[in-house]
KOLVEXNU-344145 format. One line per field, with one value per residue (C-alpha): residue number from 1; residue in one letter; x, y, z. Coordinates in Angstrom, 3 decimals. Example, Ala and Ser with C-alpha at 12.3 -4.5 7.8 and 13.67 -1.06 7.14 Angstrom:
2
k 1 2 .
r a s .
u 12.300 13.670 .
v -4.500 -1.060 .
w 7.800 7.140 .
END
This chain:
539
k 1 2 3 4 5 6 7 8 9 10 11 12 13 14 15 16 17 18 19 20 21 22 23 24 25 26 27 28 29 30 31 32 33 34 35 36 37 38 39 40 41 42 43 44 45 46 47 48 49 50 51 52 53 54 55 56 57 58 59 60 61 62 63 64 65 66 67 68 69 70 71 72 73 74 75 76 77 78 79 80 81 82 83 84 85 86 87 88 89 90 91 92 93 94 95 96 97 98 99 100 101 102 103 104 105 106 107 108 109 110 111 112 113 114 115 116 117 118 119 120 121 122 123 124 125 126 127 128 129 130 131 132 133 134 135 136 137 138 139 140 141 142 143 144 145 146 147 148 149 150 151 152 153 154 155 156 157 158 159 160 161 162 163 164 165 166 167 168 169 170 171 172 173 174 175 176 177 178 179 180 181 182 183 184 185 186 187 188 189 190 191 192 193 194 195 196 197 198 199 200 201 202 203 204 205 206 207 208 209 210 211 212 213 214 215 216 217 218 219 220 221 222 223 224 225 226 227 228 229 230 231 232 233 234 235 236 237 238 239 240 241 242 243 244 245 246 247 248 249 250 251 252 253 254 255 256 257 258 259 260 261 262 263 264 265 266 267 268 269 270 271 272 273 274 275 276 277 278 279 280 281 282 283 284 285 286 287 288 289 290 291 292 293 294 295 296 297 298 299 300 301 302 303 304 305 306 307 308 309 310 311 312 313 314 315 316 317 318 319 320 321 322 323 324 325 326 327 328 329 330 331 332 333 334 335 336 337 338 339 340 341 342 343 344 345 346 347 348 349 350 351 352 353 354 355 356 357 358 359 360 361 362 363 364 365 366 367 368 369 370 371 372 373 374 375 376 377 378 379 380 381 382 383 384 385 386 387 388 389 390 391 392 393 394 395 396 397 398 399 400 401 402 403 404 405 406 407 408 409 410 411 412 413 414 415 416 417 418 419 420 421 422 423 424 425 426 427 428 429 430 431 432 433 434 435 436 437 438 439 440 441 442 443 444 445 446 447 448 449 450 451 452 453 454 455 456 457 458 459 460 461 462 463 464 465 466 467 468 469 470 471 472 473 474 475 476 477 478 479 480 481 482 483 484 485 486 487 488 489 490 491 492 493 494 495 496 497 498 499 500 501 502 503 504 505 506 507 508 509 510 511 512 513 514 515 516 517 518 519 520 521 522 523 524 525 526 527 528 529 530 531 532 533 534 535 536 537 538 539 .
r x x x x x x x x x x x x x x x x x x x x x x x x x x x x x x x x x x x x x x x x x x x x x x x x x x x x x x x x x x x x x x x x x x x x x x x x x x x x x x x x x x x x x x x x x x x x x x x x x x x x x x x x x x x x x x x x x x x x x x x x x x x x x x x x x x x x x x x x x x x x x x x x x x x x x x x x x x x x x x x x x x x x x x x x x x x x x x x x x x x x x x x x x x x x x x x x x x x x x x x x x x x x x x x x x x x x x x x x x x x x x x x x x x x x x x x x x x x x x x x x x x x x x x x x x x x x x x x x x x x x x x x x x x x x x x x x x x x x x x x x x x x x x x x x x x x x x x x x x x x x x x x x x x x x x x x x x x x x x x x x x x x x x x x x x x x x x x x x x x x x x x x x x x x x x x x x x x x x x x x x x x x x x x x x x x x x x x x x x x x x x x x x x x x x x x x x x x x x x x x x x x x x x x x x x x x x x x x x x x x x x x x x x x x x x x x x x x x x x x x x x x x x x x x x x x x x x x x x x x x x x x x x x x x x x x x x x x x x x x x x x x x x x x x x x x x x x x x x x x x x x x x x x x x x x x x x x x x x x x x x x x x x x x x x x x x x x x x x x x x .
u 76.437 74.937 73.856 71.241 70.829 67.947 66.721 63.548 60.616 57.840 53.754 50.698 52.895 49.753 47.434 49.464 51.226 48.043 45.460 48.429 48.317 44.992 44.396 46.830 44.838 42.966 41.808 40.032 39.307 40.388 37.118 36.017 36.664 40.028 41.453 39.765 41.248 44.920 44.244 43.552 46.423 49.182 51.148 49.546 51.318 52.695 51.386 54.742 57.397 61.158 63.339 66.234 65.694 65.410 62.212 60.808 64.325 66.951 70.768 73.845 74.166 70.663 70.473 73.688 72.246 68.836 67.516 64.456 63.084 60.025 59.753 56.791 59.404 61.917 63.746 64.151 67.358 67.998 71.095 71.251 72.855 72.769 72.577 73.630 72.200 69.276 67.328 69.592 67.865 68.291 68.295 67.134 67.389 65.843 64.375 61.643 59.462 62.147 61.587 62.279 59.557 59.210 61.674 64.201 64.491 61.898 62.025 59.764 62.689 62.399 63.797 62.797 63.745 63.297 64.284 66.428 63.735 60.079 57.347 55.204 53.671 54.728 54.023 54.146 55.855 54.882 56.262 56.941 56.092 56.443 58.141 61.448 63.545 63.611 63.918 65.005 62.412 61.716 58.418 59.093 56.059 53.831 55.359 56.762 60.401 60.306 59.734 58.343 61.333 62.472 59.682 60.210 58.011 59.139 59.144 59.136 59.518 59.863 59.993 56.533 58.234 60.783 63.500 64.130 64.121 60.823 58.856 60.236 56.668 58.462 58.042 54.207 54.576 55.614 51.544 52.903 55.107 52.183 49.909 52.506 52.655 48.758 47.449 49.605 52.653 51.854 49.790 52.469 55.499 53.517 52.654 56.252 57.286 54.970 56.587 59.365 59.070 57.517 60.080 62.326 60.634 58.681 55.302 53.021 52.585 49.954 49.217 49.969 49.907 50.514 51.651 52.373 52.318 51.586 51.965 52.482 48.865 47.816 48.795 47.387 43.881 44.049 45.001 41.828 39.699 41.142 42.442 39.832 41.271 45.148 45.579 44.588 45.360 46.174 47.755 47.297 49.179 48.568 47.199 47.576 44.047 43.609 46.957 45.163 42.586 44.766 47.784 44.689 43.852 47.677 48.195 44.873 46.407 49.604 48.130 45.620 49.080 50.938 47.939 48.765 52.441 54.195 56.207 60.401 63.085 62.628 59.221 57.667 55.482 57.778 55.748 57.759 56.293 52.848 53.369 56.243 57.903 55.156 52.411 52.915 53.210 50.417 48.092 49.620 48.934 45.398 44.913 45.778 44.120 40.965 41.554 44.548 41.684 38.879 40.709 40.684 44.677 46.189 49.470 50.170 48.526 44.809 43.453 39.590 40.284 36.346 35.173 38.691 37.044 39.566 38.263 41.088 38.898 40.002 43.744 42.096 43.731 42.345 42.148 45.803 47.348 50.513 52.882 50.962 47.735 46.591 45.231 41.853 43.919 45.746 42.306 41.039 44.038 44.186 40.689 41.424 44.212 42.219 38.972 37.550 38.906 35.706 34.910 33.184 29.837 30.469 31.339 34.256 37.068 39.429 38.158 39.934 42.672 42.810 43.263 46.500 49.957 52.577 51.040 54.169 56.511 60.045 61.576 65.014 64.754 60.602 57.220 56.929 53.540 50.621 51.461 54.965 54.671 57.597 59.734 62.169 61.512 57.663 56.632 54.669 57.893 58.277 54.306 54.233 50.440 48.316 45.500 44.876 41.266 40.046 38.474 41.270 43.341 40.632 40.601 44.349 45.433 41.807 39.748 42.198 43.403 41.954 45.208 45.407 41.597 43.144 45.685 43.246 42.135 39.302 36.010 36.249 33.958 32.713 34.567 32.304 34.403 37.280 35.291 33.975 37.167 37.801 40.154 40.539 42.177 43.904 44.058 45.961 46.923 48.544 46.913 49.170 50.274 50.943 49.936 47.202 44.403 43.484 39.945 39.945 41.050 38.714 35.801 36.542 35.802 32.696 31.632 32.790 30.472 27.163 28.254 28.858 25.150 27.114 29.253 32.605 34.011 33.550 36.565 37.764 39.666 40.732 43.097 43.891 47.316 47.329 50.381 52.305 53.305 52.923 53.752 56.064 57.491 56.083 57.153 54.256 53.251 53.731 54.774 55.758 52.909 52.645 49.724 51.067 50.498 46.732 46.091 47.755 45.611 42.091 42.966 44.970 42.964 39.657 40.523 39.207 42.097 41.253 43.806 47.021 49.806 51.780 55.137 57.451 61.052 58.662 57.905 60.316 58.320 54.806 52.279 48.988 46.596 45.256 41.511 39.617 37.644 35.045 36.244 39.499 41.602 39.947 42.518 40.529 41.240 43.820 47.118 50.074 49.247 52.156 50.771 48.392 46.690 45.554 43.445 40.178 38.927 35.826 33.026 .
v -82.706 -78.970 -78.386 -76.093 -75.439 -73.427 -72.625 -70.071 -71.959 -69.929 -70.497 -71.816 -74.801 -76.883 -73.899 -72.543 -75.952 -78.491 -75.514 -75.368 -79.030 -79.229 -76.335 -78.606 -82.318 -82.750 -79.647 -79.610 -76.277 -76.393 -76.606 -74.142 -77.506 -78.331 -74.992 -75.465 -78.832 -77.155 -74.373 -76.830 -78.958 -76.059 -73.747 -70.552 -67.619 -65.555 -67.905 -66.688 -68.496 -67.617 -70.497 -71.060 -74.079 -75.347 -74.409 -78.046 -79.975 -80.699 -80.826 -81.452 -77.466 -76.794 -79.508 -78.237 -74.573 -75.300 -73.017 -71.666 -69.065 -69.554 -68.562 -70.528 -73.624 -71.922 -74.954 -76.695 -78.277 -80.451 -81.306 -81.933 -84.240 -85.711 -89.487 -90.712 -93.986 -94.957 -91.912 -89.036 -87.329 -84.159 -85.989 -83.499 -84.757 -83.307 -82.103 -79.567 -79.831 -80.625 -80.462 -82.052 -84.159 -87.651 -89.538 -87.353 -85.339 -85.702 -84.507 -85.239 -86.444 -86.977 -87.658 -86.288 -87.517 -85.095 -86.984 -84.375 -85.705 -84.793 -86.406 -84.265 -86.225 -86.667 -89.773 -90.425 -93.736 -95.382 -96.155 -100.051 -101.120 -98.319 -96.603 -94.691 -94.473 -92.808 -95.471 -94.706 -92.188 -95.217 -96.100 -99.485 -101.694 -102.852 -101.114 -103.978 -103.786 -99.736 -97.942 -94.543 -92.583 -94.382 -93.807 -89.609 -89.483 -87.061 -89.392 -88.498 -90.540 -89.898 -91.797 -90.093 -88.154 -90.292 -92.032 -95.967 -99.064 -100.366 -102.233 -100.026 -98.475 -96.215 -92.973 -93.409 -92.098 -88.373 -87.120 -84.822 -88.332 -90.502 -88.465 -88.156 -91.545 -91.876 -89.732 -86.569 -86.832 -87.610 -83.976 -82.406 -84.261 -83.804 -80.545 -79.501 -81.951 -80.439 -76.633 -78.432 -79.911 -76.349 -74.772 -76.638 -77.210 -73.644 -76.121 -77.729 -81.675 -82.449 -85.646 -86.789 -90.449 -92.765 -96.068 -98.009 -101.546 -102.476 -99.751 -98.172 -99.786 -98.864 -95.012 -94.941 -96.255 -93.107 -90.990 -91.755 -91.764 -88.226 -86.005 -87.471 -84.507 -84.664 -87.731 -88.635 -92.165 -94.422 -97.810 -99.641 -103.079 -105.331 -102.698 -102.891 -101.977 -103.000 -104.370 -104.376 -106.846 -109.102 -109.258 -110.422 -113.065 -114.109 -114.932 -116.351 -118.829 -118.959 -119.927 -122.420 -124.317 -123.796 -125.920 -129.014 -128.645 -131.051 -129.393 -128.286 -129.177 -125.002 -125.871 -123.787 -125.395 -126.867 -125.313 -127.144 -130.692 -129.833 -131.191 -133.058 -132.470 -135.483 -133.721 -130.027 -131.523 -133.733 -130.526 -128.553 -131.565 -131.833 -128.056 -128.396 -131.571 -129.358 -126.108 -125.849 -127.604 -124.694 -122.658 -125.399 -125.989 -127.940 -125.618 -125.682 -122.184 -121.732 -119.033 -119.592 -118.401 -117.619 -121.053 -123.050 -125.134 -127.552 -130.204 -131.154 -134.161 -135.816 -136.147 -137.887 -140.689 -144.008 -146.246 -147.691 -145.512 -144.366 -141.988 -138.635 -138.207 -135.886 -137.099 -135.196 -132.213 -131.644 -131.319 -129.144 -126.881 -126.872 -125.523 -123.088 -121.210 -120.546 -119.931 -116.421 -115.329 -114.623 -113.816 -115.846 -114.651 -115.137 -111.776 -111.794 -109.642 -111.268 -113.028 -115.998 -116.685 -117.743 -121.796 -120.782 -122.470 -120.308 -121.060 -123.559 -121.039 -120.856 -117.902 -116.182 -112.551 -112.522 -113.329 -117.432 -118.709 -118.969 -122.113 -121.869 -119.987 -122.552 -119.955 -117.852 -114.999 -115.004 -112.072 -114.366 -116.609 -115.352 -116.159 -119.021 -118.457 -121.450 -120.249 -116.923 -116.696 -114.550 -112.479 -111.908 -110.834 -108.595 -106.716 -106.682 -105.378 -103.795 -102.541 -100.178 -98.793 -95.277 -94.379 -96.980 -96.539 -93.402 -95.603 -97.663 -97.564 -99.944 -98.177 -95.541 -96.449 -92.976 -92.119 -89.422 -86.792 -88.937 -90.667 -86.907 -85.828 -88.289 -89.719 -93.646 -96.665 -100.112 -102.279 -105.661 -108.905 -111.630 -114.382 -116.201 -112.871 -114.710 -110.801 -109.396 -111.610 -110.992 -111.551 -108.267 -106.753 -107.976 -107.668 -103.754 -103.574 -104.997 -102.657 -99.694 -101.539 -101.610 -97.738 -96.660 -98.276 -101.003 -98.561 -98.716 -100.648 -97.052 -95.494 -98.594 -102.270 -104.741 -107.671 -110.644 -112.395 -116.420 -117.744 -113.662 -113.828 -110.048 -107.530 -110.020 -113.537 -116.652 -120.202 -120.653 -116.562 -114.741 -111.787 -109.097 -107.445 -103.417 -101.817 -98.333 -98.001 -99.267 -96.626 -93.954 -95.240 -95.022 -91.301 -89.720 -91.419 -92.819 -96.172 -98.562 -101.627 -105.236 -108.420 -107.295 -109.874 -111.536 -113.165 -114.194 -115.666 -119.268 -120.271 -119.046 -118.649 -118.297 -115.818 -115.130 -112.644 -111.200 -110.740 -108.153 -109.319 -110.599 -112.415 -114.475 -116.071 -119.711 -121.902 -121.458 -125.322 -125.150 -123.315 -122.804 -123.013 -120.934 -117.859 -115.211 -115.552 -118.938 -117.816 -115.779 -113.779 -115.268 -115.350 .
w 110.324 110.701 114.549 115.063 119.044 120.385 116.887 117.550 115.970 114.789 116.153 114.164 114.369 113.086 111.818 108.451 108.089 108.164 106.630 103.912 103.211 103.290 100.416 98.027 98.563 95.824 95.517 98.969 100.762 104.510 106.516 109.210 111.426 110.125 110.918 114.507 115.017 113.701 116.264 118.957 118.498 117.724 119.489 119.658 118.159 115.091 111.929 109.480 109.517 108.810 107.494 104.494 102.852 98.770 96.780 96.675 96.021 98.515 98.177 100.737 101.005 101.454 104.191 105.616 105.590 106.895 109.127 111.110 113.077 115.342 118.519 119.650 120.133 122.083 123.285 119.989 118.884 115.255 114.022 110.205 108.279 104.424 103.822 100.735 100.720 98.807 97.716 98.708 101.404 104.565 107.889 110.639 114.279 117.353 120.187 121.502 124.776 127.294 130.983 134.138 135.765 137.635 137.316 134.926 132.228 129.228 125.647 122.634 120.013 116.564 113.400 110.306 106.736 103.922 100.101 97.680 95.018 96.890 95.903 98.059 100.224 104.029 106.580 109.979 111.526 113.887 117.195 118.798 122.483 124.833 122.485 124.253 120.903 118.041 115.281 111.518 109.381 106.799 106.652 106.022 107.665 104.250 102.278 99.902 98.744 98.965 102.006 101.837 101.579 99.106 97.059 97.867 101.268 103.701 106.616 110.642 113.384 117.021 120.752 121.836 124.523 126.842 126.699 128.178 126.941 124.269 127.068 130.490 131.574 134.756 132.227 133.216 136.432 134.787 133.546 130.399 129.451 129.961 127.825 125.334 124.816 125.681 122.285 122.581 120.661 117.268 116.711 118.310 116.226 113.472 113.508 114.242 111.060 108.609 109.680 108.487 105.759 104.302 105.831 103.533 100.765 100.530 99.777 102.133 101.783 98.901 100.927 104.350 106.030 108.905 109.065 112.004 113.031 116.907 118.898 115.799 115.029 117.738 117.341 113.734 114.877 117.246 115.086 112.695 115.586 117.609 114.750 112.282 109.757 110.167 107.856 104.313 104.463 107.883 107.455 110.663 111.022 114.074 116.471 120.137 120.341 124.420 126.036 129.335 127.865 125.428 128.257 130.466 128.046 127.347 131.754 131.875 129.216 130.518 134.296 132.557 131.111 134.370 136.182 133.958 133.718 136.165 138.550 137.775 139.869 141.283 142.088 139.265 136.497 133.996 130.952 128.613 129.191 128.864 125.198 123.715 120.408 118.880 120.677 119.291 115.522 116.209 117.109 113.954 111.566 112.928 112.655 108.913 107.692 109.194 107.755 105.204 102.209 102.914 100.350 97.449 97.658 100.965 101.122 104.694 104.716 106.374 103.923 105.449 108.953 109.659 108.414 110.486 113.240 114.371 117.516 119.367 120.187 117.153 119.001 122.120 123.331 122.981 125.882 125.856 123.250 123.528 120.858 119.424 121.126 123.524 126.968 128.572 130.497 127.384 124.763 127.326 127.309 123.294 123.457 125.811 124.219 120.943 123.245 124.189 127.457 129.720 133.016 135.953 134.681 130.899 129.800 127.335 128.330 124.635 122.054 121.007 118.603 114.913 114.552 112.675 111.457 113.826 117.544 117.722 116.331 118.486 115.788 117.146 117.808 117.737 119.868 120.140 118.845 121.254 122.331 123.375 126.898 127.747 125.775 127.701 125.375 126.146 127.913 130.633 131.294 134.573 135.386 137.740 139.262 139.320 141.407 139.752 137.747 135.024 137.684 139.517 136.948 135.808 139.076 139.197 135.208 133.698 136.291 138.312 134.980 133.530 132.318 130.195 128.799 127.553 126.188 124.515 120.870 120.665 121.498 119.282 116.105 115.042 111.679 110.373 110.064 109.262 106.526 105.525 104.793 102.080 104.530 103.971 106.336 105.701 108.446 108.574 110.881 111.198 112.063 113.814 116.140 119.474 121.197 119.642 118.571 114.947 115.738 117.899 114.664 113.184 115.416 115.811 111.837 111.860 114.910 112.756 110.109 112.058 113.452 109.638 109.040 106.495 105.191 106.275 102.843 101.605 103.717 105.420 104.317 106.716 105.517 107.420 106.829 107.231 108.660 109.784 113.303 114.628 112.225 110.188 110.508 110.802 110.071 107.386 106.944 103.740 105.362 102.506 100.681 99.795 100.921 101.144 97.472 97.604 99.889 97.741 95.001 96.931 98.763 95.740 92.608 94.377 93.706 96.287 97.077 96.074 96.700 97.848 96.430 99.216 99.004 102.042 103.000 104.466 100.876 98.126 94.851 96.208 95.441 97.173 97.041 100.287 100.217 101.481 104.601 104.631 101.602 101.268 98.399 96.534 94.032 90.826 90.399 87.628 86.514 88.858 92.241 93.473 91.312 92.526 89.182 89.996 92.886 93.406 96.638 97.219 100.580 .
END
């Protein structure tokens, strides 16, 4: 490991990189708007840079050797180091932006993976919950078997400017940390990234991406909606459009079930015997003799999400029956956590949730489904309130919250100069994510729709995922799919993406394809059912 302490970082940190990159895509001449966006978002200064590095390869000595000069990031540190593993690659860690503020000391760390064997293209990853850690450069989320660096990407990463643990929120009380992990700190990461990766390679990116997964999601949606020119192709997974608004929706759910649970031994609502073991399967096997058939092939998958409507009703207790049926409080309650979250006077403040296979889902290590707010590891297991209404918790977590409108990725629908770059975006969700209602997902692509005047298939794809908890898992979810190289495809060859293939740990052998929405994937009626031949995408 090379450390490189208070390396002087030269200026135009987004101007000669970006313009650079932006002369080699496809051809395209860096507009008179793309170099103001670069100025905007840069450090100001001398546009030359001095660095050592290998003429578009990479070696142990030339990672070891590495070096810069710019003085525009005075306080920058990176260590280097070369990892063997997998596709040999430079591993530069670092620093740049440190201060003191509320709280502590801040910094804007990253890590910055740069392959021996360059394809030429670089990507952004995206950051988890509150961020607070800088995670492995991979690039890993939909990316199929091989992650980005693998395939030659250079790859950064970084904790959006503070360090604590992925959900501690106390960094918010600093302003430059909050707006760091508001919008700020992906144009500044990556303009210091792609000085880098020129730096080292002596060639600006041909191509550059993001790809991000909840927050990650939520950070790539933001990215194609504030710095409309800095990426070529966004991959958004899951996005944590509005947390203020779906965390809203998830306690008015949780209080709903805490008014029919009988009371614990502590005085608390005992959550967990709300339903009963029979009860839960009965609601799953109901959900699926309504909704697994819409596709042609009863699976134990729901691939017609739109056309799913599942009555509880059918579950009602008869007058004496005993074993799996549902009484009156409990139909209610089944409706209500797959219902629309709305205020007093009917305004919706969350849509509903997908009637999907994982809302009974109790994984290890991940989000329970919907249902399960009995679960220790829900976020709302400490949420006891019984008398709180939607209202209420309106007032208390959206209405007294500008910072996080900032925050916020979901009102943004004007892609012109995003789409007029040739720029293009993938979105995807699982439909059984127990945080993030798909249907938000989806409901933000068909208001980009009506604001592109029906034109948003031209630059835009949203697929839904039956059965993937958030961003992966799920007891019936095929989870693994690649849609990294789909997007290559449409933003290096023009190629718009059709079915993605699917495959996942749940069921061993099966294939699916994943439709692009609005359609979704039909069993052709013969051939092997657990082969994405056998199946069609289909209105």
């Amino acid at each position: 490991m090379t450390d490189h302490r208070d390396s002087p970082w030269d200026a135009g940190a987004g101007d000669a990189a970006r313009t650079g990159a932006r002369g080699r895509r496809g051809g395209r001449i860096a507009t008179a708007s793309a170099l103001a966006l670069c100025a905007m978002l840069a450090p100001q200064g001398a546009a030359a840079q001095d660095a050592t590095g290998p003429a578009g390869g990479g070696s142990a000595e030339a990672c070891a050797g590495f070096t810069a000069a710019m003085p525009d990031y005075p306080d920058l540190t990176f260590t280097t180091s070369h990892v063997d593993a997998g596709r040999a690659r430079c591993l530069i860690e670092g620093s740049f932006e440190r201060r003191s503020g509320v709280g502590g000391d801040y910094a804007l760390g990253f890590a910055l993976a740069l392959p021996d064997d360059w394809n030429g293209r670089f990507l952004y990853q995206g950051g988890g919950g509150l961020n607070g850690t800088v995670r492995p450069p991979e690039g890993a989320a939909a990316a199929g078997e091989t992650s980005a660096v693998d395939r030659g990407f250079a790859v950064v990463s970084s904790d959006s400017g503070h360090q604590g643990a992925v959900f501690d929120p106390s960094f918010q009380a600093d302003q430059i940390a909050a707006l760091n992990f508001a919008q700020e700190s992906v144009p500044k990461v990556t303009a210091l990234a792609l000085k880098l990766v020129e730096g080292y390679y002596d060639a600006a990116p041909d191509y550059t991406y993001f790809d991000g997964c909840s927050t990650g999601g939520r950070e790539a949606m933001q990215a194609a909606q504030r710095t409309p020119l800095l990426f070529d192709g966004v991959l958004a997974g899951a996005p944590a459009l509005r947390t203020d608004h779906s965390n809203t929706a998830l306690a008015a759910k949780a209080i709903a079930m805490n008014r029919l649970a009988p009371e614990a031994a502590d005085g608390s609502p005992d959550r967990a015997a709300v339903f009963d073991g029979a009860e839960r399967q009965a609601i799953l096997d109901g959900l699926l003799a309504a909704c697994d058939g819409l596709d042609g092939n009863r699976d134990g998958m729901i691939f017609a999400p739109d056309a799913c409507d599942f009555d509880p009703a059918v579950l009602a207790c008869e007058a004496g029956e005993e074993g799996a049926c549902l009484n009156v409080g409990q139909v209610g309650l089944v409706r209500t956590m797959f219902a629309p979250t709305e205020s007093s006077t009917g305004r919706q403040i969350y849509p509903g949730y997908p009637m999907d296979t994982g809302v009974m889902d109790m994984p290890e290590g991940a989000a329970p489904g919907l249902f399960r707010f009995d679960a220790e590891s829900n976020r709302q297991a400490g949420n006891t309130d019984t008398e709180s209404s939607v209202d209420d918790l309106v007032a208390q977590s959206i209405t007294p919250g500008p910072q996080q409108w900032l925050i916020n990725a979901d009102r943004w629908t004007n892609l012109s100069s995003f789409s007029g770059n040739g720029s293009k975006l993938m979105l995807y969700h699982g439909l059984s994510d127990p945080w993030f209602s798909a249907w938000d997902t989806r409901d933000y692509y068909l208001r980009l729709d009506a604001a592109a005047e029906g034109g948003a298939r031209d630059f835009a794809a949203l697929y839904l995922v039956p059965g993937m908890a958030h961003c992966r898992g799920g007891s019936a979810g095929l989870d693994r799919f690649d849609m990294l190289t789909p997007l290559m495809a449409w933003v290096e060859k023009g190629t718009p993406p059709e079915a993605v293939t699917a495959t996942g740990a749940a069921f061993e052998g099966r294939e699916r394809p994943l439709c692009r929405y609005p359609q979704h994937a039909v069993y052709d009626g013969s051939g092997d059912p657990q082969a994405v031949e056998s199946y069609s995408c289909a209105d």
